[in-house]
Each structure stands twice: as structure tokens, then as C-alpha cells.
C-alpha positions in Angstrom: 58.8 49.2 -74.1 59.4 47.3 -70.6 58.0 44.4 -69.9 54.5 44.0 -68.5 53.8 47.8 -70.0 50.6 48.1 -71.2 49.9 50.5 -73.6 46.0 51.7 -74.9 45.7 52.7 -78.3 42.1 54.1 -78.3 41.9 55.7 -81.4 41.9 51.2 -82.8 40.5 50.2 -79.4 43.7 47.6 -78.8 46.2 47.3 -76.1 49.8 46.8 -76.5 50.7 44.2 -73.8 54.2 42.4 -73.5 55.1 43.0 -77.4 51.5 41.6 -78.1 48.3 43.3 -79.4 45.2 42.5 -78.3 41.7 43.9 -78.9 39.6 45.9 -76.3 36.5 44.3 -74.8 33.5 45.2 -73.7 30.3 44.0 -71.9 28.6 43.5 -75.8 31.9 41.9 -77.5 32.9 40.0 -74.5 29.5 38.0 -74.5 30.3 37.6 -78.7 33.0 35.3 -77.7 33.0 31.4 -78.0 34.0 30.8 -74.2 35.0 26.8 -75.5 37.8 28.5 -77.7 39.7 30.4 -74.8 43.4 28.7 -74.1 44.7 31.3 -71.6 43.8 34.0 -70.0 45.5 36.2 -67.3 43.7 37.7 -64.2 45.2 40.8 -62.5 43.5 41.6 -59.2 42.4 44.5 -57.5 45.3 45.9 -56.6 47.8 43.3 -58.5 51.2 44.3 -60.1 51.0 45.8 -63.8 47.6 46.6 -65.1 45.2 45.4 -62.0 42.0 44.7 -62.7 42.5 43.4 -66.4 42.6 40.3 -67.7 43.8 39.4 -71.2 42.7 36.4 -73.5 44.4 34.1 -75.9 42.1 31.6 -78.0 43.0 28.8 -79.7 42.2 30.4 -83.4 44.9 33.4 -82.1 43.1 36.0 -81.3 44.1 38.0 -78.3 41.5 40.1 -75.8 41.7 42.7 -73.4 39.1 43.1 -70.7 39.8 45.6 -68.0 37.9 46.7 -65.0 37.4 50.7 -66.9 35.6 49.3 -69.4 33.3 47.0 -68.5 31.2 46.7 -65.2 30.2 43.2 -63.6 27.8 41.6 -65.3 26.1 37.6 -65.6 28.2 36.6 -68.5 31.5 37.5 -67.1 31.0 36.7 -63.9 29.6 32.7 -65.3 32.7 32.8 -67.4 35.5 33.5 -64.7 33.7 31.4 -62.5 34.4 28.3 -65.2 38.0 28.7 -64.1 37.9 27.3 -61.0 36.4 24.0 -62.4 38.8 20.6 -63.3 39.0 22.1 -67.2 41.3 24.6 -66.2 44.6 24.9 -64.3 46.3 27.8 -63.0 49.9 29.3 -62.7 51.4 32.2 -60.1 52.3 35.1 -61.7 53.1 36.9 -58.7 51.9 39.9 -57.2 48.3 39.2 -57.9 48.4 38.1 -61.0 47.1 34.6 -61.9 47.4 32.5 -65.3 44.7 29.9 -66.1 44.6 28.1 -69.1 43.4 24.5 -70.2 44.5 21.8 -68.7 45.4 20.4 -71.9 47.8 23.2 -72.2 49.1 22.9 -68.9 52.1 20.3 -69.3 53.3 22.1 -72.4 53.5 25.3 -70.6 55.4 24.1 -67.5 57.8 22.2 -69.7 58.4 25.5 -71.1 58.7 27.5 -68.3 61.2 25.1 -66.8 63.2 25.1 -70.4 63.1 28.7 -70.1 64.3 28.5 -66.5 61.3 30.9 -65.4 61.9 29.9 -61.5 60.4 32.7 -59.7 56.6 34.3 -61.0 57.9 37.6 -62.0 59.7 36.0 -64.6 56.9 34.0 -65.9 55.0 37.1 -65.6 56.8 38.9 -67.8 56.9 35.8 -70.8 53.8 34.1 -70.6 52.2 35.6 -73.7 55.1 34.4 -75.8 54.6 30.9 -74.5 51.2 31.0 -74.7 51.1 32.2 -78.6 54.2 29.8 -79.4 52.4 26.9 -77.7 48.7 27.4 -80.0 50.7 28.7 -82.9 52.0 25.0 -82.5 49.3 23.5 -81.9 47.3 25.4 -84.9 50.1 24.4 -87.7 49.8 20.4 -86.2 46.4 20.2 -86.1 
């Protein structure tokens, strides 16, 4: 599988993103989760490279979401929620193309000292590893404490 494929396996309602899987959401399940334990999550615009219009979630206990634009129409919850990421708790990262990565700022050092290690200079590249930094930064995190 290339990079920044993403595969739907409907028959177990997950997604196959970037080697990861991560469950489907929908307007019900999406207000289910506990917005405080959300670490990262990707936006893909309208129009954005890869899968636009879908956004995926990692939280801190290692679960991984899917929320894309075919299954779920705007409603209060998600709109409140993706409004939260614009405020001082959260910091972004280009991912090029339309694609933006915002996670918590406490995260945010981490992952740039990462993505320099990595030498991920242009947004393409992070693009294409951000989930593994992401899950190898709370995987961390989770086995420290």
C-alpha cells in the first residue's frame, strides 16, 4: 500500500490509513468521545490531497478515529469540537496540500523534534509519517506515565 492510501473496510467499519487502522465515525459515536483525550488529529479540506474532507483521530489511551465528510453531516458537536482547535491548547502543523495537523500543545515540541530527527523538511513528507510519530510519541508517553 502507498502512502497516504486510504482504504475502507466496511464490512468492520475501519479504515486502513498510512499502515494504521482506525475506526469509522459517525454523528452518534463521534459525540461518544471524550474530546479532553484527543492528542492529534488531521484535517483534510474540501478539496485537499489524499482523502479530503476526512479527518482522523489519535487519543491519548490509543485509539484511532476516522471521520469523513460521507458519513457524517455537520452538526453542533463537531462543529464545537473543531472549533476547540483554533484555541491556545492546540498547535498545528502543514501537511501540505490542504491537509492540517493539530495536536496538543503539550505534544507539540516532541513532534517537531521528531520531524527534524527524521529530517521531514518539506509537508509531504510529514504528510506521509505523521501517524507513526503521533502513535510512537503517546505509546511513549502511555508506558512513562
Amino acid at each position: 500500500m502507498s502512502s497516504g492510501e486510504l482504504i475502507e473496510l466496511s464490512a468492520d467499519n475501519k479504515y486502513l490509513f498510512n499502515d494504521f487502522l482506525f475506526d469509522k465515525l459517525s454523528a452518534e459515536t463521534f459525540s461518544k468521545i471524550n474530546f479532553d483525550n484527543i492528542a492529534f488529529v488531521a484535517v483534510a479540506s474540501s478539496g485537499a490531497m489524499g482523502w479530503a474532507g476526512a479527518s482522523q483521530f489519535f487519543t491519548k489511551d490509543g485509539k484511532k478515529y476516522m471521520l469523513t465528510a460521507e458519513c457524517i453531516e455537520s452538526t453542533e458537536v463537531v462543529d464545537a469540537f473543531f472549533e476547540t482547535l483554533h484555541k491556545p491548547e492546540w498547535r498545528s502543523c502543514n501537511l501540505g496540500v490542504g491537509n492540517r495537523l493539530y495536536m496538543k500543545s503539550e505534544y507539540y515540541p516532541q513532534f517537531i523534534a521528531e520531524k527534524g530527527r527524521l529530517n521531514l523538511d518539506k509537508p509531504n513528507k510529514v504528510y506521509r509519517d505523521w501517524c507513526k510519530i503521533a502513535d510512537e510519541i503517546l505509546s511513549k508517553k502511555r508506558a512513562h506515565g
